[in-house]
N, C-alpha and C positions, 0 to 999 in steps of 0.2 A: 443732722438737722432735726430738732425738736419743732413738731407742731402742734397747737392747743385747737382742739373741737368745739364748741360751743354748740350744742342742738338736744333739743330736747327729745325728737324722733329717736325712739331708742335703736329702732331696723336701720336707719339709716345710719346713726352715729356707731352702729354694730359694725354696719359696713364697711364705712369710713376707715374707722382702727385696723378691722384688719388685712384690708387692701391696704395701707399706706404703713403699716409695721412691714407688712412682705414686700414692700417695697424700699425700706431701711429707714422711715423713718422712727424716732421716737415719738409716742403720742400720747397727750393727755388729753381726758373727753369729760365735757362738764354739762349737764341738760339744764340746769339752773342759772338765768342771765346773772344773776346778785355775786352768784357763787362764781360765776364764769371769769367776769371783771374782776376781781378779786384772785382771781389766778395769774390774769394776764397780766397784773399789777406787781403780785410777788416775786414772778417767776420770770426766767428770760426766754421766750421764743423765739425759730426762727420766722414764724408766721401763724396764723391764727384765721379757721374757717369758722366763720360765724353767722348762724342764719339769723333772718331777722326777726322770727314770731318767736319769742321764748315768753318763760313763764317769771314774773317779777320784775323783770330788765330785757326791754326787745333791743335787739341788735344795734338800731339806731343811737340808742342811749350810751348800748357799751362802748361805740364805735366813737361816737362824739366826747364820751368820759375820756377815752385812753387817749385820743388826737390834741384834747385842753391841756393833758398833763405831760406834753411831750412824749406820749410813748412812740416809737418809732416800727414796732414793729408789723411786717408786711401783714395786711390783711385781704380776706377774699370774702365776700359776702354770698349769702346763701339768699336768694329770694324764690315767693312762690309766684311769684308775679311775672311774666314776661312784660316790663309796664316803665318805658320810657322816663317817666317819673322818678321813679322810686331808683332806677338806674344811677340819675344824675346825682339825686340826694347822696345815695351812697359816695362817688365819688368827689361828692364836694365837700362833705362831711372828712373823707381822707382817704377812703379805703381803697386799695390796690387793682382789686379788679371785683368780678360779679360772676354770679352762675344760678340758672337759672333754673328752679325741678321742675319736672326729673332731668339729671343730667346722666350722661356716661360717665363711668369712674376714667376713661382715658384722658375725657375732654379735663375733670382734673385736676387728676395728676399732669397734664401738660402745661394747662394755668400756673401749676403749684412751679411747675420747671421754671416756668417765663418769668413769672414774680420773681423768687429767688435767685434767676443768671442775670438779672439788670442790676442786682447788686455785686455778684465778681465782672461784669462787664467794665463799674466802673477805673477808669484807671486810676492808679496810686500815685499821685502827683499832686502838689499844692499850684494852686495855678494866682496869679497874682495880678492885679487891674489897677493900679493908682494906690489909693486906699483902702481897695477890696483884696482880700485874699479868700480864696476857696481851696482847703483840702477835701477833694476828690476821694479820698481813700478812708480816712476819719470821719467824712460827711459834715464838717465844720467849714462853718463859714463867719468869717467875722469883717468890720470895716469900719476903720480909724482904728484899729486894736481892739473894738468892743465887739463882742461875741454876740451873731444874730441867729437866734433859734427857726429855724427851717423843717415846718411839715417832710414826711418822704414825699411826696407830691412834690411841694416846694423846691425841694433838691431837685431833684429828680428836671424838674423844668427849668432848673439856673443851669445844671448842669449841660442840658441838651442846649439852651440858648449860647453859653458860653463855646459847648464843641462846634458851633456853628456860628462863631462870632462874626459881625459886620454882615451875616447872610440872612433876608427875610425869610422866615418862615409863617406859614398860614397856617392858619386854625386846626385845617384839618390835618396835615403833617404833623402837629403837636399834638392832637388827640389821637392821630394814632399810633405814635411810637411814645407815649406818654400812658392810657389808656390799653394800651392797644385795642381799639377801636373806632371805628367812623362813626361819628356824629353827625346829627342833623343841623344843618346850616341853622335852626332857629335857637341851637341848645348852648348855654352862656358860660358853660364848667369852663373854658380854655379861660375866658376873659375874667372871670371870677378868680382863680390864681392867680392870672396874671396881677391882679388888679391888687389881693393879698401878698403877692411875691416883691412887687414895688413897693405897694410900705414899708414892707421890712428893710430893702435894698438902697430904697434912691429915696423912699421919703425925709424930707430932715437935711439932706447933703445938698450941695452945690452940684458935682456931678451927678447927671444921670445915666443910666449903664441901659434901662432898656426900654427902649424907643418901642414907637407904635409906629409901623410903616400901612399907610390910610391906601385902601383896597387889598392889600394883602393878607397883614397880620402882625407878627412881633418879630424883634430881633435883639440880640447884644450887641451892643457898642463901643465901643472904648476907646474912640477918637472922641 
C-alpha cells in the first residue's frame, strides 16, 4: 500500500513516515500544496493524508482539484479545527474521512485500515437493474451502455443503496456506514449526494432507481 503525506509540519510529517513505513506502508511526503497535487496527479496512491493549511494550495483546493478530475483516490484530511463546518466541507468536497490535531497515531492508522477495507469489502460481482449495470469490483458503473463517472463517495452510496435494495434507509444509517460517522439532524452532506448521485443515475431516463421514502430517508428500487 503506497500512501502520499501532504503537510507542511515537518515534526509531524517526520512522524507520520516513520510510524506508517514501520507499519509497511510505502510513503511519499510533500510540505508544498502546488508540489503535493502534482504528485497525486502523476503518481498512483493507495490514499493520500492531507492537511488543510499548507503553503501555495490549502487542502481544500487539492481536495476539490483531484475530486474535478476524477481522481479516485482514498483521502483523509488533516484539520486543526475540531469545527462542524469545516467537517462537512471536507466530506462534500469528496474526502474519505477527517482527523482532527492532535490526534493518536493509532486513532490513524485505524482510520487508514477502515478507509482502505471498504474497498476489498466490496464484492466482485457486476450486478445489473434494467438498463443500469454496476461493477462492484471495477467500481464502473454505466446505463443504457453509456459509462457514468461516480465520485468514491458516489459509489460508495449506489453501492450501499443497491446492497439494500427495496429497503429504506435513513440519513443517519448512511452517514454512518458511509462517513462513518453520526451527523447532526441539521447537516445536508446525506441529501447533497444523494441529490449529485441522481443526476448522474435517473436524471434524463424514464426509470428511476432511487426514491426518497418521506420521514425516513432513501432507498433503491427497481420495481
Amino acid at each position: 500500500m503506497k500512501i502520499l503525506i501532504i503537510e507542511d509540519a515537518e515534526k509531524t510529517a517526520s512522524f507520520l513516515r516513520k510510524g506508517l513505513t514501520e507499519k509497511g506502508y510505502v510513503v511519499d511526503v510533500e510540505s508544498n500544496g502546488q508540489e503535493g497535487l502534482v504528485l497525486a496527479q502523476v503518481n498512483s496512491y493507495d490514499l493520500i493524508i492531507l492537511d488543510v493549511m499548507l503553503p501555495q494550495l490549502d487542502g481544500w483546493s487539492i481536495l476539490k482539484e483531484l475530486r474535478a478530475s476524477d481522481n479516485k483516490t482514498y483521502i483523509i484530511m488533516l484539520t486543526a479545527r475540531d469545527d462542524t463546518d469545516d467537517k462537512v466541507k471536507g466530506l462534500n468536497l469528496g474526502a474519505d474521512d477527517y482527523l482532527v490535531k492532535p490526534f493518536a497515531f493509532s486513532e490513524l492508522v485505524a482510520r487508514i485500515q477502515t478507509v482502505l477495507r471498504r474497498q476489498s469489502s466490496i464484492q466482485k460481482d457486476i450486478m445489473v437493474f434494467a438498463d443500469l449495470e454496476i461493477d462492484l469490483n471495477k467500481k464502473r458503473v454505466s446505463r443504457e451502455g453509456n459509462r457514468i463517472e461516480l465520485t468514491p463517495k458516489e459509489f460508495m452510496l449506489l453501492s450501499l443503496l443497491i446492497r439494500n435494495n427495496s429497503v429504506a434507509l435513513s440519513r443517519s444509517e448512511i452517514s454512518e456506514k458511509i462517513w462513518n460517522i453520526n451527523f447532526d439532524t441539521d447537516t445536508n452532506v446525506v441529501d447533497v449526494h444523494i441529490r449529485r448521485l441522481r443526476a448522474k443515475i435517473d436524471d434524463g431516463f424514464k426509470k428511476k432507481f432511487i426514491k426518497t421514502v418521506r420521514g425516513i430517508g432513501y432507498m433503491f428500487d427497481e420495481s
